[in-house]
Steps between C-alpha positions, in 0.01 A plus 500: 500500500782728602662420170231583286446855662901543434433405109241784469650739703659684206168522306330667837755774493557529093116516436435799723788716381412473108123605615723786683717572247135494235308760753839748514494568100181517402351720842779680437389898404611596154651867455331755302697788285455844630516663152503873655864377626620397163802733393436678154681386158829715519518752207816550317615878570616694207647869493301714313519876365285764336685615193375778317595539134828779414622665258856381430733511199731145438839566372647187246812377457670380188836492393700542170842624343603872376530540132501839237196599343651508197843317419608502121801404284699737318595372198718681227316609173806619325830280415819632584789490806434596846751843563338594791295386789399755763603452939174388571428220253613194721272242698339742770604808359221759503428761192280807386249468261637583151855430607724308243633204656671392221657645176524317142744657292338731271730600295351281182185631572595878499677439104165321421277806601760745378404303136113471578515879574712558100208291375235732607690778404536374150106397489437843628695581133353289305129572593565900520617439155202320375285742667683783262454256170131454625457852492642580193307231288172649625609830363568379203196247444266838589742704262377256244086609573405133591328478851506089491915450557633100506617413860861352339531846351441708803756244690210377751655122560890639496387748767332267691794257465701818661284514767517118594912490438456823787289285807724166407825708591337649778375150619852438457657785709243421765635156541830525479413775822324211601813268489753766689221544782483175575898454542400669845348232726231659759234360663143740548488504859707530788639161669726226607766274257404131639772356267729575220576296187752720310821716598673761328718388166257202447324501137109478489256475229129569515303222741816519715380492871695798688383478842181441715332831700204548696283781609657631849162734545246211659553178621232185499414260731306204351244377820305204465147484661229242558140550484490570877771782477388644215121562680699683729701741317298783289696346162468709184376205350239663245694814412798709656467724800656813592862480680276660828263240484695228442577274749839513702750246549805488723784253398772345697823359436826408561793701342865438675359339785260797574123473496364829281198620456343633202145679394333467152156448386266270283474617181360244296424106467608265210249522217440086574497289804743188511358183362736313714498636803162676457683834681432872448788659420516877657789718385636733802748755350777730687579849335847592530637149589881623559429860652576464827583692839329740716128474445512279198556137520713351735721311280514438082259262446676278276352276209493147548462539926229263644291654689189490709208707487242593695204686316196740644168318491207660465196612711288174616163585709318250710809289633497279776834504644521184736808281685601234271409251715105580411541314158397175451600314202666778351187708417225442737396622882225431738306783634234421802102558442232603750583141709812485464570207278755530257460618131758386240555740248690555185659852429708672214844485678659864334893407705586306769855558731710326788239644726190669358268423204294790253179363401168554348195320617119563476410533905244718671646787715637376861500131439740345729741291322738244610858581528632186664580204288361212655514158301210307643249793440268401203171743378201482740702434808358719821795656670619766772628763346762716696509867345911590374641801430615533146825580396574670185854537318738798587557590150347472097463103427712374219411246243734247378549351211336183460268509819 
């Protein structure tokens, strides 16, 4: 009996903790969310500013080597030895307008006019005499009481042969002038010997290249410019401007280690734009390239010199001028409606710098905009904005090439 209360002992004592176990989790009270304790959905904060449009100009910058307006090749028109060349004519030298630079000898050409100028004399002759003969026939055909006289008889044709043996000697005289001019080499404008071909004692004939010369009275700067510069700068594309209305340019360069600084203006653009490249090509040009010292240039301003330039844009109203960081994807910004949720935006991007960005964009007045660049932000997000001061740039913007 004893034994078989042992053997169900453990069943006495299992049984009654299961039922325990059974009543403790399902009488056990189940909690119930207090939703007015619930923390609310944290909102992304965002700095924001109100940005009114400006009126700003955007200066560009291009770049692009010195070189003459006008560079020529003097080439001899005359044959004959070289007896003298003047100081000036070697590579660099500098001359006057209508200065000989070099002398042909003339001497053949002097005996040939001295004979073109006998020939005219002795036409001169010859037609005065004919004119006399002329004369006399008439008399003597009216002498004779016939008003209807032959032309042979009255010496018409040998008078008129006269006359035409006259203007071919004198055609002849003026040529052989001609000839002895041209043993002076001068050039029509004052300038600048880039290189010389010939030297004194050396024998040319006509085609003979003497030298090469360029215009020393304005320089030109070549500057190409994208579409994006070229909406900038007030380019006499359609026809030429005055020299006080066109725009200004400043170029830089290196001469002898020293940065210089020279002003010039636009005075024209290439009649085509490059079907390579598809550039505008704006021509800046210098007056007085080499006159330099006190209140002139700086230093010569010498052909060939690379330079940079910075040109004068013009007058753009309604400009947003916002940090750089406010651009998304190069040419869009969020602004922030009525409940503040973010509106992505697309705008006409005018120039963009290290720290600020010039833009256009179709917004009402005092919309806040976003200034912070925030990668997770997408369009329709609420957020918190946090108002910024805005910082504009110190000085006039600059537009590079390319940007």
């Amino acid at each position: 009996m004893v034994d078989r209360k042992q053997r169900f002992l453990p069943f006495f004592i299992l049984i009654p903790g299961i039922a325990l176990v059974f009543a403790i989790a399902t009488l056990k009270p189940s909690p119930t969310p207090d939703t007015s304790k619930l923390e609310q959905e944290a909102k992304p904060r965002v700095a924001v500013a109100h940005i009114s449009p400006e009126t700003v100009k955007l200066n560009t910058h291009s770049q692009g080597t010195v070189s003459p307006r006008r560079e020529i090749d003097l080439v001899a028109q005359v044959a004959g030895q070289i007896i003298e060349v003047d100081s000036n004519f070697v590579a660099g030298g500098f001359f006057q307008q209508g200065s000989t630079l070099v002398q042909i000898d003339p001497r053949d050409y002097e005996s040939a006019l001295i004979n073109a100028k006998a020939q005219v004399a002795e036409a001169q002759q010859r037609l005065a005499e004919e004119k006399g003969r002329a004369r006399q026939a008439k008399r003597e055909w009216r002498d004779l009481g016939n008003d209807d006289a032959n032309a042979l008889f009255l010496r018409k044709p040998q008078l008129a042969a006269a006359q035409a043996a006259l203007a071919s000697a004198q055609a002849h005289e003026q040529q052989a002038q001609l000839h002895l001019q041209r043993t002076r080499i001068m050039v029509p404008f004052t300038g600048r010997v880039a290189e010389t071909l010939v030297d004194l004692g050396q024998y040319v004939s006509p085609g003979s290249k003497i030298a090469r010369v360029y215009d020393a009275a304005v320089a030109e700067v070549r500057l190409p410019l994208n579409n994006r510069q070229a909406a900038l700068v007030d380019l006499p594309i359609i026809s030429p401007q005055h020299l006080d209305e066109a725009p200004k340019v400043s170029l830089r360069g290196n001469i002898a280690g020293k940065q210089f600084e020279w002003q010039g203006v636009i005075t024209r653009t290439e009649a085509s734009i490059d079907t390579r490249s598809r550039m505008y090509y704006a021509i800046a040009e210098v007056e007085n390239p080499f006159n330099y010292g006190e209140e002139r240039h700086p230093a010569p301003l010498m052909m060939g010199l690379f330079v940079e330039a910075e040109i004068e844009g013009q007058q753009l109203d309604n400009v947003l001028v916002l940090p750089r960081s406010a651009l998304f994807k190069r040419n869009k910004i969020y602004s922030l409606d009525a409940d503040n949720k973010a509106v992505l935006q697309t705008v006409d991007v005018l120039q963009t710098s290290e720290e600020h960005a010039w833009v256009r964009a179709n917004l009402e007045a005092n919309t806040p905009l976003v200034i912070n660049k925030l990668s997770l932000l997408t369009p329709g997000t609420e957020v918190e904005p946090v108002e910024s001061e805005k910082t504009t740039p110190d000085a006039a913007p600059v537009a590079h090439q390319g940007e």
